[in-house]
DSSP file (Angstrom, degrees, kcal/mol; ACC not computed):
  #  RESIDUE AA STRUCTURE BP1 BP2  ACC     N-H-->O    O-->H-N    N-H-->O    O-->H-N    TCO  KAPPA ALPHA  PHI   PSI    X-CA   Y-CA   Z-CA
    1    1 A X              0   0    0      0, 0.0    40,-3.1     0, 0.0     3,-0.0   0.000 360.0 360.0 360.0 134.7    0.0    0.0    0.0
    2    2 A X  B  >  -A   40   0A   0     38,-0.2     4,-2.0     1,-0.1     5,-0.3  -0.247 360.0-125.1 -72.0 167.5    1.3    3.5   -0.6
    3    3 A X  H  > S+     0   0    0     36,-1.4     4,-2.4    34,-0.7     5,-0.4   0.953 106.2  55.8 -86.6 -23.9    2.1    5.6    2.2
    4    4 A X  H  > S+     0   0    0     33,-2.1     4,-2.4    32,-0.2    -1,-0.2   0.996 113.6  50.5 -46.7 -62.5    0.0    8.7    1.6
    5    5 A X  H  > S+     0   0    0      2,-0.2     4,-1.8    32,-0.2     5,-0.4   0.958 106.6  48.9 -21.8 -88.8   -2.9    6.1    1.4
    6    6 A X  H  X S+     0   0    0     -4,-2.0     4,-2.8     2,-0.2     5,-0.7   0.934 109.5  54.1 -49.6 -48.4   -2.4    4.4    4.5
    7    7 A X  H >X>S+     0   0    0     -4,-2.4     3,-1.8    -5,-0.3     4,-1.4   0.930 115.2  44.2 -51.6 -57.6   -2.0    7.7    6.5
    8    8 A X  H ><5S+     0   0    0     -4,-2.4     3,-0.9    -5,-0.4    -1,-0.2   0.848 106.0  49.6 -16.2 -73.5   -4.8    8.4    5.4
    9    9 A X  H 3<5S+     0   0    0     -4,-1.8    -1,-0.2     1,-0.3    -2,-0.2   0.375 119.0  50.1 -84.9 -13.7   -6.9    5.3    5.6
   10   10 A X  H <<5S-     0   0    0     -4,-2.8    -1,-0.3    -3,-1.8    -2,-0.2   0.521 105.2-126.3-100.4 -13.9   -5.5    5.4    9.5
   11   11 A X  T <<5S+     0   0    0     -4,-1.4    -3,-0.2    -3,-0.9     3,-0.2   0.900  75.3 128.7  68.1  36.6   -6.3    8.8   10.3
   12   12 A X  S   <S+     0   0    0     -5,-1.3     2,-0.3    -6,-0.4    -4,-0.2   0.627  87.5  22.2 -90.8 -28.9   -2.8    9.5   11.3
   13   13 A X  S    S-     0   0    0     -6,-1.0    -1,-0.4    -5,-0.1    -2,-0.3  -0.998  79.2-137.1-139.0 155.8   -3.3   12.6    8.6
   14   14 A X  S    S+     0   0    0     -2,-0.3     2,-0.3    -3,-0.2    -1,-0.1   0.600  82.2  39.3 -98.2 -18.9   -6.6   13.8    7.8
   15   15 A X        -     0   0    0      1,-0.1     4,-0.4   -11,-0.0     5,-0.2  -0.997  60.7-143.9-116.6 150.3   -5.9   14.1    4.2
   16   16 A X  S >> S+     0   0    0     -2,-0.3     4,-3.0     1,-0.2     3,-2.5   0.980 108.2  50.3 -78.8 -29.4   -4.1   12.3    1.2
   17   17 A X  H 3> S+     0   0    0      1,-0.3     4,-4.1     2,-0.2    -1,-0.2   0.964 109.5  44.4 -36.9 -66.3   -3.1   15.2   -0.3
   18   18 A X  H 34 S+     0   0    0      1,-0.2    -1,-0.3     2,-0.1     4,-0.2   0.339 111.8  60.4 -80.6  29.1   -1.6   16.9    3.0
   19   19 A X  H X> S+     0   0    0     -3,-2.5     3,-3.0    -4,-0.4     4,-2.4   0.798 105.6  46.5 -76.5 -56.8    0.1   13.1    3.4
   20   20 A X  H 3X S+     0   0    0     -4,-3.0     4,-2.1     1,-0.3     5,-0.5   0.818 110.8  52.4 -37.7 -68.0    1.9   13.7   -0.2
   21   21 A X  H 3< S+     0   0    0     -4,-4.1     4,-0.4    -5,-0.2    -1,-0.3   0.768 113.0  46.1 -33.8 -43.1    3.1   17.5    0.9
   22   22 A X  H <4>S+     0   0    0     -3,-3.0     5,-1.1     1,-0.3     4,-0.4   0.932 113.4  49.5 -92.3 -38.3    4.6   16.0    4.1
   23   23 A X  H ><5S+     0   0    0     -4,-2.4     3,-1.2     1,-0.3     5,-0.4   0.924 108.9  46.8 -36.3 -53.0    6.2   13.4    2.3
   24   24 A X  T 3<5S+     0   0    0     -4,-2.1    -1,-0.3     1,-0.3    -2,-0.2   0.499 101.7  66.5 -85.8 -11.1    7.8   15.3   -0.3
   25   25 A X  T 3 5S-     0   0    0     -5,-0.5    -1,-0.3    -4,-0.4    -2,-0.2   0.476 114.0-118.0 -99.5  17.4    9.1   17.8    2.3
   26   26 A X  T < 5S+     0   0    0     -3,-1.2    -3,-0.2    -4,-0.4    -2,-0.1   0.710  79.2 121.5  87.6  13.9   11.2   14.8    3.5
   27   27 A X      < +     0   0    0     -5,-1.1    23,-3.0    23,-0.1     2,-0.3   0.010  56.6  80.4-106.4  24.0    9.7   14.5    7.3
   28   28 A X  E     -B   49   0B   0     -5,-0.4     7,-3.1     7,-0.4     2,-0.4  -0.997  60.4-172.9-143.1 147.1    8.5   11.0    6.9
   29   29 A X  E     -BC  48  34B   0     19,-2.5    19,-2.2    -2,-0.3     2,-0.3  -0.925  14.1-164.3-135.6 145.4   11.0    7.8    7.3
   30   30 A X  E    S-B   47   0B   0      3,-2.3    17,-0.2    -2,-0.4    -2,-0.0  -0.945  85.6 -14.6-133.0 112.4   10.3    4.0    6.7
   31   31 A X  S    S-     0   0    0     15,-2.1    16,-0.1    -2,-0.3    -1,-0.1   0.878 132.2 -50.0  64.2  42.1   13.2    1.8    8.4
   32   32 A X  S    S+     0   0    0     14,-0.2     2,-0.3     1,-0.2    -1,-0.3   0.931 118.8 115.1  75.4  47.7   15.3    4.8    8.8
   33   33 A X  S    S-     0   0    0      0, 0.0    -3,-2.3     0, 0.0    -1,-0.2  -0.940  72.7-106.5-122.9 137.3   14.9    5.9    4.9
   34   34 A X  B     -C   29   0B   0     -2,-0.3    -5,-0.2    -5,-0.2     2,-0.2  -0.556  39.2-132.4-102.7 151.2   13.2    9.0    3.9
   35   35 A X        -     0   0    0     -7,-3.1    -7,-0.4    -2,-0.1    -9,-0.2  -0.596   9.4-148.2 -88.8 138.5    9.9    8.2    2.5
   36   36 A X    >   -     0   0    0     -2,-0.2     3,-0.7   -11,-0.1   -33,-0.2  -0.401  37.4-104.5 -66.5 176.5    8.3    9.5   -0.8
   37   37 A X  T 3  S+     0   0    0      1,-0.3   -33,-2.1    -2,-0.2   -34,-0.7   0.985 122.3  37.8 -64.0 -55.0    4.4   10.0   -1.0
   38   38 A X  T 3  S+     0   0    0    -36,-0.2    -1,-0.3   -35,-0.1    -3,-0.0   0.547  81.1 133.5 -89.2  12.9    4.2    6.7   -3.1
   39   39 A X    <   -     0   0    0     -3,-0.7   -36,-1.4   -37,-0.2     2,-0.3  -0.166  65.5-108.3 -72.9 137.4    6.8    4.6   -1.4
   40   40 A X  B     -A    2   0A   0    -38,-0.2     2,-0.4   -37,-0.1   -38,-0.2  -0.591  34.1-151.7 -95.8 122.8    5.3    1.1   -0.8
   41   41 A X        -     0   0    0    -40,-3.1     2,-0.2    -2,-0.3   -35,-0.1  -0.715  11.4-168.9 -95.2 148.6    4.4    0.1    3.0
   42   42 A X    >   -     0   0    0     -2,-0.4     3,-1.6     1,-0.1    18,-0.3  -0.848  35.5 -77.2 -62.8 148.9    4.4   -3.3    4.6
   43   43 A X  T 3  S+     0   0    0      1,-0.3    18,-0.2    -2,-0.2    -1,-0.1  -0.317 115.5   9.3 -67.5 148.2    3.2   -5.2    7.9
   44   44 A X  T 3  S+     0   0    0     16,-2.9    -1,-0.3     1,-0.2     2,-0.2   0.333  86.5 132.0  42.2  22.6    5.8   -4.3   10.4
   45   45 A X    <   -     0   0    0     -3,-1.6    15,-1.3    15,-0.3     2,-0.4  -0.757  55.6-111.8 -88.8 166.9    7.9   -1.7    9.0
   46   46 A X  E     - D   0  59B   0     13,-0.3   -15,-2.1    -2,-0.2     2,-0.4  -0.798  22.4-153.1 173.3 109.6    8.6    1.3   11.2
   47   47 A X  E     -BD  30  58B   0     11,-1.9    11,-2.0    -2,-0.4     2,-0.4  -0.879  10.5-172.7-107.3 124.7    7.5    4.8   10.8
   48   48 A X  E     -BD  29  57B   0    -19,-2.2   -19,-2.5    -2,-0.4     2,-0.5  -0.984  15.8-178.5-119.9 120.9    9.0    8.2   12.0
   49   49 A X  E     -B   28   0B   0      7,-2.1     2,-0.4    -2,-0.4     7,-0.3  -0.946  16.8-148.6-116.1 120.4    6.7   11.2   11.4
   50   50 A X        +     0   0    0    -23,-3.0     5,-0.2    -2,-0.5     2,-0.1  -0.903  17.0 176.1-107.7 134.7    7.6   15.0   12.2
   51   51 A X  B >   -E   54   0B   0      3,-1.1     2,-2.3    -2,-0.4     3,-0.9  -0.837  59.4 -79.1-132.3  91.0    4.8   16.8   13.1
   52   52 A X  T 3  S+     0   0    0      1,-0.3    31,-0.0    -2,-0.1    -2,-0.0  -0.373 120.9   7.2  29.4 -65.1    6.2   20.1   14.0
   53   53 A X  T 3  S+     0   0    0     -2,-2.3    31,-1.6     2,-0.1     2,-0.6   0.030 124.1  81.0 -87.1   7.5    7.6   19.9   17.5
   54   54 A X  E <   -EF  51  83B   0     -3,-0.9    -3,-1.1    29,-0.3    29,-0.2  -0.867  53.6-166.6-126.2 130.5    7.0   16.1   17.5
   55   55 A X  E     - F   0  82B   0     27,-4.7    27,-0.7    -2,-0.6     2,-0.3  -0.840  14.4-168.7-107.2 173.1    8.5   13.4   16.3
   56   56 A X  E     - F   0  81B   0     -7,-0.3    -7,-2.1    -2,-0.2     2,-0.4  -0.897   4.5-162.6-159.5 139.1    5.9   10.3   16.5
   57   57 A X  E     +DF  48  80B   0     23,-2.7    22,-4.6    -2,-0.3    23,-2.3  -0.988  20.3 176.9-137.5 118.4    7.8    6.7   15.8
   58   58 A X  E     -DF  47  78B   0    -11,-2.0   -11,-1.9    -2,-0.4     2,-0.4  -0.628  23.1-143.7-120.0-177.8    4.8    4.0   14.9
   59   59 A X  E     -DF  46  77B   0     18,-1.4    18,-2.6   -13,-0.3     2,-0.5  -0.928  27.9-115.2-145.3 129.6    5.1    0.3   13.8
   60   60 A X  E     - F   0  76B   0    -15,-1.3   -16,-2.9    -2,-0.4   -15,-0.3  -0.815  29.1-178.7-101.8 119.4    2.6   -0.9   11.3
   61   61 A X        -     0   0    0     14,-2.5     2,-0.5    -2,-0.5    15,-0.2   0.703  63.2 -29.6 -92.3 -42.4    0.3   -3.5   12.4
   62   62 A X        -     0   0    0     13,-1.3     2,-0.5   -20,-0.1    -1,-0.2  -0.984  53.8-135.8-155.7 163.4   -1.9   -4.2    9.2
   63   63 A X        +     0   0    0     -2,-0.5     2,-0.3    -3,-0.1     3,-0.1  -0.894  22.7 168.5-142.6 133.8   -3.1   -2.4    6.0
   64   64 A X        -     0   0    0     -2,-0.5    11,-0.1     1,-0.1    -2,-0.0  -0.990  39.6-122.9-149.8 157.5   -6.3   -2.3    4.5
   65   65 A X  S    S+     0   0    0     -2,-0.3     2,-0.3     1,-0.1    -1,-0.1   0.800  94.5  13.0 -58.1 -44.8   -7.8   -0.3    1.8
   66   66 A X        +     0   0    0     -3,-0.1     2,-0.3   -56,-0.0    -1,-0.1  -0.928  65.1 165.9-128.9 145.3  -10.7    0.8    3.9
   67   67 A X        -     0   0    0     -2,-0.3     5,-0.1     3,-0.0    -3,-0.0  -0.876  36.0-102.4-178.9 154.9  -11.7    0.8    7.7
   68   68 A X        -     0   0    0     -2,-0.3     3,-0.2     3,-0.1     0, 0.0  -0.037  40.3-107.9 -60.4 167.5  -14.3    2.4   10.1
   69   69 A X  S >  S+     0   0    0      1,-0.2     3,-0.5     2,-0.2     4,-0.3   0.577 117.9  63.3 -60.4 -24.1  -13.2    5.1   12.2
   70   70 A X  T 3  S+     0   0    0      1,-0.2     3,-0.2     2,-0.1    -1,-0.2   0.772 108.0  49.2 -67.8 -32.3  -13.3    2.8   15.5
   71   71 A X  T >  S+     0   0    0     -3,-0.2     3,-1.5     1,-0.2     4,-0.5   0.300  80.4  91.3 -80.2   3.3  -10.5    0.7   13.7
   72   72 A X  G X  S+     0   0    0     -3,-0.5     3,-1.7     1,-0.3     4,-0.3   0.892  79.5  58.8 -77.8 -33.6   -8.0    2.8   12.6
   73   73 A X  G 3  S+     0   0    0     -4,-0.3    -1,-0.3    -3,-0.2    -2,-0.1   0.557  93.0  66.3 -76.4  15.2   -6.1    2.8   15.2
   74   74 A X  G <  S+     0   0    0     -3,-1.5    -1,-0.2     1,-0.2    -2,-0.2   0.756  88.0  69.9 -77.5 -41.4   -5.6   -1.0   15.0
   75   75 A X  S <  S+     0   0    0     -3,-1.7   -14,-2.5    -4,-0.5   -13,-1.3   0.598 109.4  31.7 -80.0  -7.7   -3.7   -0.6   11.6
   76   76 A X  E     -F   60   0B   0     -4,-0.3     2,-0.5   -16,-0.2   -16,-0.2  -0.902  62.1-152.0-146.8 136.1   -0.4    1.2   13.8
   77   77 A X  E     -F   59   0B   0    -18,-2.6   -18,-1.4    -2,-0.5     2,-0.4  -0.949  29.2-130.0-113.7 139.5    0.9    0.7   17.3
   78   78 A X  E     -F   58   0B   0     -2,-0.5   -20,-0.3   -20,-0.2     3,-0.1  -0.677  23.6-168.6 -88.0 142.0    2.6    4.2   18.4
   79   79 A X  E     -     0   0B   0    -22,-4.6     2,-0.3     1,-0.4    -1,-0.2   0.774  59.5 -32.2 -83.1 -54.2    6.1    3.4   19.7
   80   80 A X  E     -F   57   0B   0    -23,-2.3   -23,-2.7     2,-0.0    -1,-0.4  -0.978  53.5-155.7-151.1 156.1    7.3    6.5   21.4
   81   81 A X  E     -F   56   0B   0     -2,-0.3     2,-0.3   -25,-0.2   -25,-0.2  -0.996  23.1-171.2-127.1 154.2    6.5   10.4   20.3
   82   82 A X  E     -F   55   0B   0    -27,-0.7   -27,-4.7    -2,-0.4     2,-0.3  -0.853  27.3-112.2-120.9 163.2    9.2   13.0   21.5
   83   83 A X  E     -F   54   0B   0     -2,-0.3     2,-0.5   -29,-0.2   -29,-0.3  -0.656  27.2-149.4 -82.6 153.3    9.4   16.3   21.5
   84   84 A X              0   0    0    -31,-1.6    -2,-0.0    -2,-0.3   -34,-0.0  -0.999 360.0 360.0-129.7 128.9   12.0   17.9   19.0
   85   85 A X              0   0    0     -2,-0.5    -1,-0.1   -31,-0.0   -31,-0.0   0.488 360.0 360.0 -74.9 360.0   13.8   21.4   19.9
């Protein structure tokens, strides 16, 4: 699944669009690599997301195309968030 998608489709960003933008500005990593928008995700790989002062490092638990709002969080287990100075 691509990753703009899945943030999306987890509600870890609220649109695919502003997934793409954060992608392409280089603030999103898969296994320590930085990710493009379409870069392809897999069960267990390892996410680091900067969200302005935050860094948020999540572990990917499943993907599917679609899934209620009660499930989303199902698809990612949060690992740590920090703060970033």
């Amino acid at each position: 699944m691509r990753l703009d998608k899945f943030l999306k489709v987890s509600r870890l960003i609220k649109r695919r669009t502003l997934a793409k933008e954060v992608a392409d500005q280089g603030r999103i990593t898969i296994n320590g690599v930085t990710a493009k928008a379409s870069s392809t995700l897999s069960k267990g790989d390892e996410l680091v997301i900067r969200f302005g002062q935050k860094l948020v490092t999540i572990q990917v638990n499943e993907l599917k195309e679609t899934v209620r709002k009660e499930e989303a969080e199902t698809l990612y287990r949060v690992i740590k968030e920090e703060k970033v100075k």
